[in-house]
C-alpha positions in Angstrom: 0.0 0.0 0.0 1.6 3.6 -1.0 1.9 6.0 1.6 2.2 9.9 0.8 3.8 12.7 3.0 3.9 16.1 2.9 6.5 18.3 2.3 7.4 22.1 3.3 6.7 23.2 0.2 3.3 21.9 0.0 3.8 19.2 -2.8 3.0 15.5 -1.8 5.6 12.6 -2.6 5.0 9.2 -3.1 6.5 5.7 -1.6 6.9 2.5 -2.5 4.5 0.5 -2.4 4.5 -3.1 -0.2 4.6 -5.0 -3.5 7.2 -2.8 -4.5 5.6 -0.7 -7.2 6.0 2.8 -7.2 2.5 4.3 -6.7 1.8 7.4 -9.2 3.3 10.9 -8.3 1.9 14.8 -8.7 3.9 16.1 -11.5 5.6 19.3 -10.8 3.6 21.2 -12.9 0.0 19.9 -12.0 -3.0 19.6 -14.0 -4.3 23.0 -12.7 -1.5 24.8 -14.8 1.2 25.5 -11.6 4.9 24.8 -11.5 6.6 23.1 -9.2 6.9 26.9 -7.2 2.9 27.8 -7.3 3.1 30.2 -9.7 0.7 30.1 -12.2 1.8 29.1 -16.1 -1.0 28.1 -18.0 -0.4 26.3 -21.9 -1.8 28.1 -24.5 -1.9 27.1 -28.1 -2.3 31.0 -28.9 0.9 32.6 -30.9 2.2 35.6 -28.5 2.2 38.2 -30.5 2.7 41.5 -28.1 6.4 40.2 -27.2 8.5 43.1 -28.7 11.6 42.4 -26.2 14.5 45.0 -25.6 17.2 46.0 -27.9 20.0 43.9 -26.3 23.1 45.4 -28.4 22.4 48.8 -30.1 24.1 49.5 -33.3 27.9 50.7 -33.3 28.5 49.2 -30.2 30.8 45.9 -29.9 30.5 42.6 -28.7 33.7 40.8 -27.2 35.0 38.4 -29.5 38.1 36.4 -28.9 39.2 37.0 -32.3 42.6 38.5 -32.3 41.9 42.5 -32.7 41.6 45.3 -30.5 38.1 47.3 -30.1 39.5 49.8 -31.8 40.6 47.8 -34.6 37.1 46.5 -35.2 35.1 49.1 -34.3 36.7 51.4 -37.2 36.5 47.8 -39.1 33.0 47.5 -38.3 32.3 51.8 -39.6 34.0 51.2 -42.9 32.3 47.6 -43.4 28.5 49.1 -42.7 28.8 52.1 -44.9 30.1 50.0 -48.1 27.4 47.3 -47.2 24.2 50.7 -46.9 25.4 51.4 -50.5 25.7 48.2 -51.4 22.1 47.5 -50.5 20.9 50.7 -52.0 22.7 49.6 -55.1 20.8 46.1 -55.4 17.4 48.1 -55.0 18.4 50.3 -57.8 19.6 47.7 -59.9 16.4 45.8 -59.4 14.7 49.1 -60.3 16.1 49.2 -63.6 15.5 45.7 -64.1 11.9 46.3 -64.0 11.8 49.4 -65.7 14.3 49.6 -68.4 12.6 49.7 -72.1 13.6 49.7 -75.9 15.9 47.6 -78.3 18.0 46.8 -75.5 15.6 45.4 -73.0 15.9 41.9 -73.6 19.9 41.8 -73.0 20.0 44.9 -69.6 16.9 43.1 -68.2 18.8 39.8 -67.7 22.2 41.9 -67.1 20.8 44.3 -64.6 19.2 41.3 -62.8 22.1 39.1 -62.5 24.4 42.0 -61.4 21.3 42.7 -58.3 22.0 39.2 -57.5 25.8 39.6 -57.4 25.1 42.4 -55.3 22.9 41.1 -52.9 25.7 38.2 -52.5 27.8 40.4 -51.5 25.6 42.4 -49.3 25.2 39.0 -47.3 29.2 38.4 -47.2 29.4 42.3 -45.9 26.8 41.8 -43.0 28.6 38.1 -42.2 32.0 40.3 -41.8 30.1 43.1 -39.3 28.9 40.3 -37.5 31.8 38.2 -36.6 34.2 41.2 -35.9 31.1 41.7 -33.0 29.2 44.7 -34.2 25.5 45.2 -36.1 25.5 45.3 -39.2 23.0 47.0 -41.3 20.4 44.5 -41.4 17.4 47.8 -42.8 17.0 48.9 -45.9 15.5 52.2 -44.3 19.0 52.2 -42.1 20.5 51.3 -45.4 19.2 54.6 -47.1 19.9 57.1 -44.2 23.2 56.1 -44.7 24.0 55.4 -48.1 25.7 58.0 -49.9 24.3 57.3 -53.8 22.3 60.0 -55.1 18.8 58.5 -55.1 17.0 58.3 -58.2 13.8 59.4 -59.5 10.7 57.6 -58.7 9.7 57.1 -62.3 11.9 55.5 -65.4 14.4 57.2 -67.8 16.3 56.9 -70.5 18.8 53.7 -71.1 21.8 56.0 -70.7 20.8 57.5 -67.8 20.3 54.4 -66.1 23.3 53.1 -66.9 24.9 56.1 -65.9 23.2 56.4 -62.5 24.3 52.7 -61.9 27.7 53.0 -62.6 27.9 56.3 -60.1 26.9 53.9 -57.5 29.5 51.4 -58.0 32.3 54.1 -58.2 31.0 55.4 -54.7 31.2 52.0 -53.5 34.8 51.5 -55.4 36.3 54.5 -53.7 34.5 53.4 -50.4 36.5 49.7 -50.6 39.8 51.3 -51.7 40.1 53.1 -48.6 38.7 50.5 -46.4 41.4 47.9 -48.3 44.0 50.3 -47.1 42.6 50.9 -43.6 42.1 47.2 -42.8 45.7 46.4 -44.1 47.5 49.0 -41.7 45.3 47.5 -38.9 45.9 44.0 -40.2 42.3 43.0 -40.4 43.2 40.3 -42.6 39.6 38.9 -42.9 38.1 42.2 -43.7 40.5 43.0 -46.3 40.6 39.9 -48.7 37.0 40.2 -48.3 37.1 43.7 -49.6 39.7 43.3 -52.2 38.7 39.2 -53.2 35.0 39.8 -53.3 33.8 43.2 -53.2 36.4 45.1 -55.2 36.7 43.0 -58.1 32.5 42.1 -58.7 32.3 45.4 -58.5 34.9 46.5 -61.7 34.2 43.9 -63.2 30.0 45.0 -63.3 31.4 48.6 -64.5 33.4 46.6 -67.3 29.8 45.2 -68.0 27.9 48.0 -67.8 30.2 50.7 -69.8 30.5 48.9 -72.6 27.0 49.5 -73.1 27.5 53.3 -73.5 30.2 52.7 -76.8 28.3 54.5 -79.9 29.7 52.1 -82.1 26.8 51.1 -84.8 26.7 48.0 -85.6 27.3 47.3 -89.0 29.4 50.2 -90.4 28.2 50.6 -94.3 29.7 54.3 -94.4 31.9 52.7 -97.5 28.8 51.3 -99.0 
């Protein structure tokens, strides 16, 4: 026969019975919804929704990270990453932009051109963010934060001319050029290693070679010359 006793906190244990089973046990969350210290915490099946939480690390400050480099290091690491990686986003969007709305003879060929250079982009604005991250700072993760900061000359709302476009895309990319130039130099006096491949391996060279791309498509050069005709 099980035998029960109470305990100080109010919660009943079992014994063993004379046949040696164990006879069943409260739980220590009981059926009425209490843990095992009386305080209530019913299940719901209903999402909570009204959980906003804190900001728990606010951007430009610095988590510690065993990696090697001083705070200093990869604070200004951390500035010249997040300022290439705003205008890289705001270059995707504007690429994408002109994906959409780009018209005439040439549509067929910039409307696949402009899309796979926004996907290059947005390759490398994942790589960028990846970077911020690890050197333990918050990395522009809003394309709202992305345009306070960016310094390419937004565009107008509506479409334009095939030039133009072109033109205001390559703008971009030489403000993002000169951006990783300095930053190349910067992170290789403060021998950021990782940074700096980064910024010369990926970010540098998709980014000439896009303008090689793109210019070309500016050469008035007709296509079949019959001036000798």
């Amino acid at each position: 026969m099980a035998t029960t006793t109470s305990t100080r906190s109010g919660t009943r244990r079992s014994t063993t019975a004379g046949d040696g089973r164990r006879a069943p046990s409260r739980a220590r969350s009981g059926g009425d919804g209490r843990s095992g210290n009386g305080r209530s915490h019913a299940l719901s099946p209903e999402p909570v929704l009204d959980r906003m939480g804190v900001e728990i690390q606010p951007f430009g400050r610095l988590r510690s990270l065993p990696i090697g480099l001083s705070d200093e290091v990869r604070g200004k690491s951390c500035e010249l990453l997040n300022q290439i990686l705003a205008d890289t986003t705001i270059l995707y969007a504007l690429y994408k932009k002109h994906h959409w709305l780009v018209a005439g003879p040439t549509f067929y060929q910039l409307h696949l051109l402009f899309d796979k250079h926004a996907e290059e982009q947005l390759e490398l604005v994942d790589l960028l963010a990846e970077r911020v991250q690890s050197l333990g700072g918050i990395a522009v993760g809003d394309p709202r934060h992305a345009a306070e900061l960016t310094k390419i000359e937004r565009p107008p709302h509506g479409a334009g001319e095939v030039a133009a476009m072109i033109t205001r895309v390559l703008g971009g990319h030489e403000t993002i050029i000169g951006e990783t130039r300095d930053a190349i130099d910067a992170t290789d006096e403060s021998k950021d290693w990782g940074s700096n491949d980064l910024l010369m391996s990926d970010v540098l060279r998709r980014n000439e070679l896009q303008v090689w791309f793109l210019a070309e498509h500016l050469v008035d050069v007709p296509l079949i010359d019959d001036s000798n005709g």
